[in-house]
MDTraj code that builds the backbone (N, CA, C; nanometers):
import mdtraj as md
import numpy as np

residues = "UNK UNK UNK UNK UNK UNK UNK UNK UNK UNK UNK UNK UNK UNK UNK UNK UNK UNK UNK UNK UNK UNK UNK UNK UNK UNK UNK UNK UNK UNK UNK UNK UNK UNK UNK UNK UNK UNK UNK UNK UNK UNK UNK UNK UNK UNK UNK UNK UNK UNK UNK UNK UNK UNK UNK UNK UNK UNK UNK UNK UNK UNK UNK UNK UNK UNK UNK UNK UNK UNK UNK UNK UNK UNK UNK UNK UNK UNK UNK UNK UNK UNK UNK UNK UNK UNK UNK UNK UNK UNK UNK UNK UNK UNK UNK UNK UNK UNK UNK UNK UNK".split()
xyz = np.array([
    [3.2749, 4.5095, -4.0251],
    [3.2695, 4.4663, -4.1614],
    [3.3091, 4.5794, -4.2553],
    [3.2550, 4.6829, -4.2215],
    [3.2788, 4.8107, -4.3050],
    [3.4472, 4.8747, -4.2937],
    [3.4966, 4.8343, -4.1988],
    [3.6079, 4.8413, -4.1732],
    [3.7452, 4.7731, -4.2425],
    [3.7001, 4.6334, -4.2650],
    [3.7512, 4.5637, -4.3062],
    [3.7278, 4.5861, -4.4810],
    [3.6054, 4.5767, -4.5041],
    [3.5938, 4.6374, -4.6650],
    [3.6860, 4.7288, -4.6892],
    [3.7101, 4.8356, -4.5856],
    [3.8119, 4.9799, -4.6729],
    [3.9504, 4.8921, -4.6324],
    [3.9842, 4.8559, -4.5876],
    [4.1404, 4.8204, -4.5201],
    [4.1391, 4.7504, -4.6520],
    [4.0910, 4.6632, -4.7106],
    [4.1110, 4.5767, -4.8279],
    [4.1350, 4.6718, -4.9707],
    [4.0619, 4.8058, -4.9258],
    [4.0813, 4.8767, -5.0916],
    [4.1536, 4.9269, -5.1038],
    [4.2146, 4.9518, -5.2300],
    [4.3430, 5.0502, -5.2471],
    [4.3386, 5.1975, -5.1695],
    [4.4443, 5.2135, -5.1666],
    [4.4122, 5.3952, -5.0865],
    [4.3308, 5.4907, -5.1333],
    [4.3420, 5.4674, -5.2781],
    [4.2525, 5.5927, -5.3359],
    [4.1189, 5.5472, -5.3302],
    [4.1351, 5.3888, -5.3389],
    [3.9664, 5.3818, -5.2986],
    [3.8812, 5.3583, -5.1775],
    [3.9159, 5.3829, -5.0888],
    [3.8950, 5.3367, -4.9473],
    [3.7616, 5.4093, -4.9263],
    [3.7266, 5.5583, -4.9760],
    [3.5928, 5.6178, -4.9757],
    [3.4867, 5.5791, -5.0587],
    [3.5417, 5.5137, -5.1796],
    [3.4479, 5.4418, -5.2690],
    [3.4025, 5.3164, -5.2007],
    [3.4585, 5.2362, -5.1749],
    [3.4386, 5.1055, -5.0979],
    [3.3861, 5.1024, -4.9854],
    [3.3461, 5.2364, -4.9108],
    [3.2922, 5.2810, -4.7813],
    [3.1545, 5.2815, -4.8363],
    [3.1407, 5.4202, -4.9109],
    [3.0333, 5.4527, -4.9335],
    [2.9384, 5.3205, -5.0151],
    [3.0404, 5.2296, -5.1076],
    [2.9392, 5.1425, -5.1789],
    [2.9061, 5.0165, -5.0478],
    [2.9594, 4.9779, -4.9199],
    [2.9309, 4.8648, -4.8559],
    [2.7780, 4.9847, -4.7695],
    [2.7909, 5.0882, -4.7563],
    [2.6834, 5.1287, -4.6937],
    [2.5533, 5.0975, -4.7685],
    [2.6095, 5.1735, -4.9173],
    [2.4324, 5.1810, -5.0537],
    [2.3952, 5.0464, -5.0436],
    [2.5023, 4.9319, -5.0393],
    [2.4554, 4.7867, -5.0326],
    [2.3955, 4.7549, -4.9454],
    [2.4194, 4.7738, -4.7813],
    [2.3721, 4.7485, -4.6780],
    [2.2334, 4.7913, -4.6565],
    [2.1906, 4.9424, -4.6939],
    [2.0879, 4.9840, -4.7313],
    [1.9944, 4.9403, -4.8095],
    [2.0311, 4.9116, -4.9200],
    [1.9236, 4.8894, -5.0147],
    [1.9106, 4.7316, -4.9991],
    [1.9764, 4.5960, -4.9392],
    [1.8654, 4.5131, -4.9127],
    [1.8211, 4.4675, -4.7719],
    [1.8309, 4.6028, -4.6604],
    [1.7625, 4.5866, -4.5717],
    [1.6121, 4.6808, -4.6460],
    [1.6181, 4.7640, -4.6959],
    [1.5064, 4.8436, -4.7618],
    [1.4615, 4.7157, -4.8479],
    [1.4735, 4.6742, -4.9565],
    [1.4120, 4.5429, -5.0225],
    [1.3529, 4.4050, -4.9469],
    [1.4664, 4.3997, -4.8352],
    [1.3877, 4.2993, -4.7457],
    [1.2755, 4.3401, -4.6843],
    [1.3070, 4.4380, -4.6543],
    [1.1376, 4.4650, -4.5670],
    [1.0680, 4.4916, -4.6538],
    [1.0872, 4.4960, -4.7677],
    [0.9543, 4.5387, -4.8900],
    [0.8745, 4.4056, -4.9096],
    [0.9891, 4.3190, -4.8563],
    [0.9551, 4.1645, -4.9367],
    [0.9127, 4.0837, -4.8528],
    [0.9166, 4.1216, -4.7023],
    [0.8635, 4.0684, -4.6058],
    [0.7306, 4.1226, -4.5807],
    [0.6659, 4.2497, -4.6200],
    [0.5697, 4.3058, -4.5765],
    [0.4552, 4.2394, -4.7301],
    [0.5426, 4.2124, -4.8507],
    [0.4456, 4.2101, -4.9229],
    [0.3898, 4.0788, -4.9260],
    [0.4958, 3.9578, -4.8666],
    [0.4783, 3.8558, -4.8896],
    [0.4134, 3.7932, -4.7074],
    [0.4060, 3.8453, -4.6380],
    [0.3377, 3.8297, -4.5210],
    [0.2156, 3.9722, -4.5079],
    [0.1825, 4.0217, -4.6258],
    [0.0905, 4.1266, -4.5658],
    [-0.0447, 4.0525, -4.4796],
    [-0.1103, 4.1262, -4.4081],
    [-0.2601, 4.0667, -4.3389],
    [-0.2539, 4.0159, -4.2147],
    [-0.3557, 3.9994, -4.1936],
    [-0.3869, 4.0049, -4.0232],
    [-0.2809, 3.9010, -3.9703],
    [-0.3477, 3.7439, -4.0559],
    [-0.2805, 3.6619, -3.9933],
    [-0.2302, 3.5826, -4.1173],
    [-0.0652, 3.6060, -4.1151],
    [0.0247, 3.5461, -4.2479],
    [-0.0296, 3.3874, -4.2201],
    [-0.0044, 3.2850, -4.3275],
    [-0.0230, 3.1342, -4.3202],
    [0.0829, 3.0676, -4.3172],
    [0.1050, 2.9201, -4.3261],
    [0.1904, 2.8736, -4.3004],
    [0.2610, 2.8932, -4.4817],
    [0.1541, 2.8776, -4.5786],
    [0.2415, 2.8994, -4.7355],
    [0.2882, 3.0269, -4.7714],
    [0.2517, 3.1383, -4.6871],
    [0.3261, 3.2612, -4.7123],
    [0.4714, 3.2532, -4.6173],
    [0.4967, 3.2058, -4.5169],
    [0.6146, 3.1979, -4.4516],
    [0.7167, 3.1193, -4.5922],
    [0.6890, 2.9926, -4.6130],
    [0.7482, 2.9248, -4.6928],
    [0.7787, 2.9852, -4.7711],
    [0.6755, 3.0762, -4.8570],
    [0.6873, 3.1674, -4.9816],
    [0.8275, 3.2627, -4.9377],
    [0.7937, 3.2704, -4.8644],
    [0.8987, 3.3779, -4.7656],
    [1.0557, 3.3337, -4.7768],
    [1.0686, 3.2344, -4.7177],
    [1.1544, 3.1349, -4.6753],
    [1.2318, 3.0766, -4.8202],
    [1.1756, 3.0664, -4.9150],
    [1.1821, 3.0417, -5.0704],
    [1.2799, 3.1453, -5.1225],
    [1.1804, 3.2624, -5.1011],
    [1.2551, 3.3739, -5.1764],
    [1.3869, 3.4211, -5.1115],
    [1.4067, 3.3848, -4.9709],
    [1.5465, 3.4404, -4.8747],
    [1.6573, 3.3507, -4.9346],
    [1.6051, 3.2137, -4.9720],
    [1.7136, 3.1442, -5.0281],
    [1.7674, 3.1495, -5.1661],
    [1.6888, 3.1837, -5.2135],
    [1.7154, 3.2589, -5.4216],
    [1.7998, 3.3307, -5.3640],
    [1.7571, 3.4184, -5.2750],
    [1.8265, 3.5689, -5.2765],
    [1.9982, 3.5760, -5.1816],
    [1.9998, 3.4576, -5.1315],
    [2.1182, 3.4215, -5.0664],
    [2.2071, 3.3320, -5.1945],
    [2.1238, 3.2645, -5.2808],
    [2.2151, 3.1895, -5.3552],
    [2.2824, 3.3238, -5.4858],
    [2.2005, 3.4219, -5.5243],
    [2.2159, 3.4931, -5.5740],
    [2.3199, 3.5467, -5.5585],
    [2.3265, 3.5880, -5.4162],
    [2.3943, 3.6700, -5.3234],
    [2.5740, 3.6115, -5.3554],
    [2.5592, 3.4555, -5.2970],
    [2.6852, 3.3733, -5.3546],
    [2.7393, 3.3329, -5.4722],
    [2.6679, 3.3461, -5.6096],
    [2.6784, 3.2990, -5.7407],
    [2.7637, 3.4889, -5.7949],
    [2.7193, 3.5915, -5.7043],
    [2.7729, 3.7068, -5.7682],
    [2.9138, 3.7543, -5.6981],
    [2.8954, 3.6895, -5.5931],
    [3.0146, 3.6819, -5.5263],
    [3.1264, 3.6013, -5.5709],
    [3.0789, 3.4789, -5.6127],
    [3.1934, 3.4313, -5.6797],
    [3.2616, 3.4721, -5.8603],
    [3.2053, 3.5442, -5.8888],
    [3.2118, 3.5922, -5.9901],
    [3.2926, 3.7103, -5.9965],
    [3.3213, 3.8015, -5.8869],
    [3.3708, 3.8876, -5.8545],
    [3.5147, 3.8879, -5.9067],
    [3.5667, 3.9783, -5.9219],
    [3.7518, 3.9377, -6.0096],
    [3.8282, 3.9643, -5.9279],
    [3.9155, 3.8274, -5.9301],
    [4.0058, 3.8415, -5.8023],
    [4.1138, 3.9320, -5.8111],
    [4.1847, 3.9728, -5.7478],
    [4.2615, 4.0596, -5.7435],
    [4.4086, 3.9993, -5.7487],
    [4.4942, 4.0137, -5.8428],
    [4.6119, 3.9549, -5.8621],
    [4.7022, 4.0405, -5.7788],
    [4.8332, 3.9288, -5.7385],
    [4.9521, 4.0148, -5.7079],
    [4.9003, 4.1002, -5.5636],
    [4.8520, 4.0764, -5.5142],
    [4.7750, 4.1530, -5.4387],
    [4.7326, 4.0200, -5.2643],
    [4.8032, 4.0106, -5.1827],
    [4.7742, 3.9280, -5.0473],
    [4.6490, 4.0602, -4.9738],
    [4.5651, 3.9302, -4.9419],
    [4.4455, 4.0152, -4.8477],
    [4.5280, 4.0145, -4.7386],
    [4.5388, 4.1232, -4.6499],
    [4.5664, 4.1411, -4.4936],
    [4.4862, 4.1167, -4.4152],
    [4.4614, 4.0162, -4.2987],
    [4.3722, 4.0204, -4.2157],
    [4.3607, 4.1348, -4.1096],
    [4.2048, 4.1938, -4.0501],
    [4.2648, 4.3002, -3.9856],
    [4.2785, 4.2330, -3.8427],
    [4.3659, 4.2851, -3.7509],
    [4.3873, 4.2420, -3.6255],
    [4.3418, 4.3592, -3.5457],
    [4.3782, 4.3037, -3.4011],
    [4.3206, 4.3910, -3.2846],
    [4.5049, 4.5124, -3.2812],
    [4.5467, 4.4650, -3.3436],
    [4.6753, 4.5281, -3.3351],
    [4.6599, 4.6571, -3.4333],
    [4.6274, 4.6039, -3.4932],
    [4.5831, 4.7376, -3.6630],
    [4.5226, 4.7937, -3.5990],
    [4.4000, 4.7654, -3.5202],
    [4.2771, 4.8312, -3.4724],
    [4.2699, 4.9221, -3.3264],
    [4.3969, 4.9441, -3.2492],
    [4.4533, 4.9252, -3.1452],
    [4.5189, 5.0813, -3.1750],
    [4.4666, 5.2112, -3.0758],
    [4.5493, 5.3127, -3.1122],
    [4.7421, 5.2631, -3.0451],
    [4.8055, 5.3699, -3.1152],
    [4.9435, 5.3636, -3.0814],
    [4.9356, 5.3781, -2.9438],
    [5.0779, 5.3387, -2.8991],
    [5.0884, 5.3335, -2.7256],
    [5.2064, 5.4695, -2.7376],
    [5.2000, 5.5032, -2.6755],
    [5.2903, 5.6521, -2.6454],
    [5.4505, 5.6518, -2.7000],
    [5.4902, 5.5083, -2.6140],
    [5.6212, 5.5005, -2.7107],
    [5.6382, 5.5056, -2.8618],
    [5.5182, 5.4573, -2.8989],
    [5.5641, 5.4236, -3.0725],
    [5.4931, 5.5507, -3.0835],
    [5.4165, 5.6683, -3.0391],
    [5.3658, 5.7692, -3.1120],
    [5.4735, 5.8764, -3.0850],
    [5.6000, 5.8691, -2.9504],
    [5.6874, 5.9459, -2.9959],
    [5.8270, 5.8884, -3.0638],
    [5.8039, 5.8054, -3.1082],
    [5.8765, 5.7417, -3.2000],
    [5.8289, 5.8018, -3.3824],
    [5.7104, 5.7907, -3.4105],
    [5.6623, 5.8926, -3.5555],
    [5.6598, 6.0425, -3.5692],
    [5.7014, 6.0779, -3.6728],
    [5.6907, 6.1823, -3.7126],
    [5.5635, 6.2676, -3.7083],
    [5.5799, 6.3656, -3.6781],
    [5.4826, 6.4543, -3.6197],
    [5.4794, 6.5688, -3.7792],
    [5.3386, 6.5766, -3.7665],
    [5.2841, 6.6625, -3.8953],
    [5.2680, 6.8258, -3.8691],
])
top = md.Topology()
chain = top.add_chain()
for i, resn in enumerate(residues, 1):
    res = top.add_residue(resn, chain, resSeq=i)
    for name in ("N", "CA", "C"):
        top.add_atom(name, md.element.get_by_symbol(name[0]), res)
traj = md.Trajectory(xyz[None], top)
């Protein structure tokens, strides 16, 4: 996934778009477990704290999609899908086929 995030950003931003899919990834596995521990704290959770639970995962997924679509699309601009080919080091012929640094 993280892979695919930078392949999509411009060149100069490929470290910005790294570093921000990580802070994201981070901070709502850190919030989820804040929100799972507060909303199931105690010996034995009930069946209305699961729900409570279950409630709030879906706000937070619709959230999740309402900001996503909001996002500004990028004109002039075709997404590349990445393939196993992109992802695939060079085979010897085509690496003495490039220019060497």
């Amino acid at each position: 996934m993280q892979t695919t995030a930078a392949s999509i950003a411009q060149h100069g931003e490929t470290g910005q778009a790294a570093g921000l899919f990580s802070t994201m990834r981070y901070l709502g596995s850190i919030l989820g477990s804040a929100g799972m521990a507060a909303i199931l704290s105690g010996s034995r959770p009930s069946v209305g704290e699961f729900r409570l639970l279950y409630l709030a995962l879906l706000v937070a997924a619709l959230l999740a999609v309402l900001a996503t679509s909001r996002l500004p699309a990028r004109s002039g601009q075709a997404i590349m899908p990445v393939t196993i080919d992109r992802l695939a080091p060079a085979s010897a012929s085509q690496a003495e086929d490039s220019p060497r640094a």
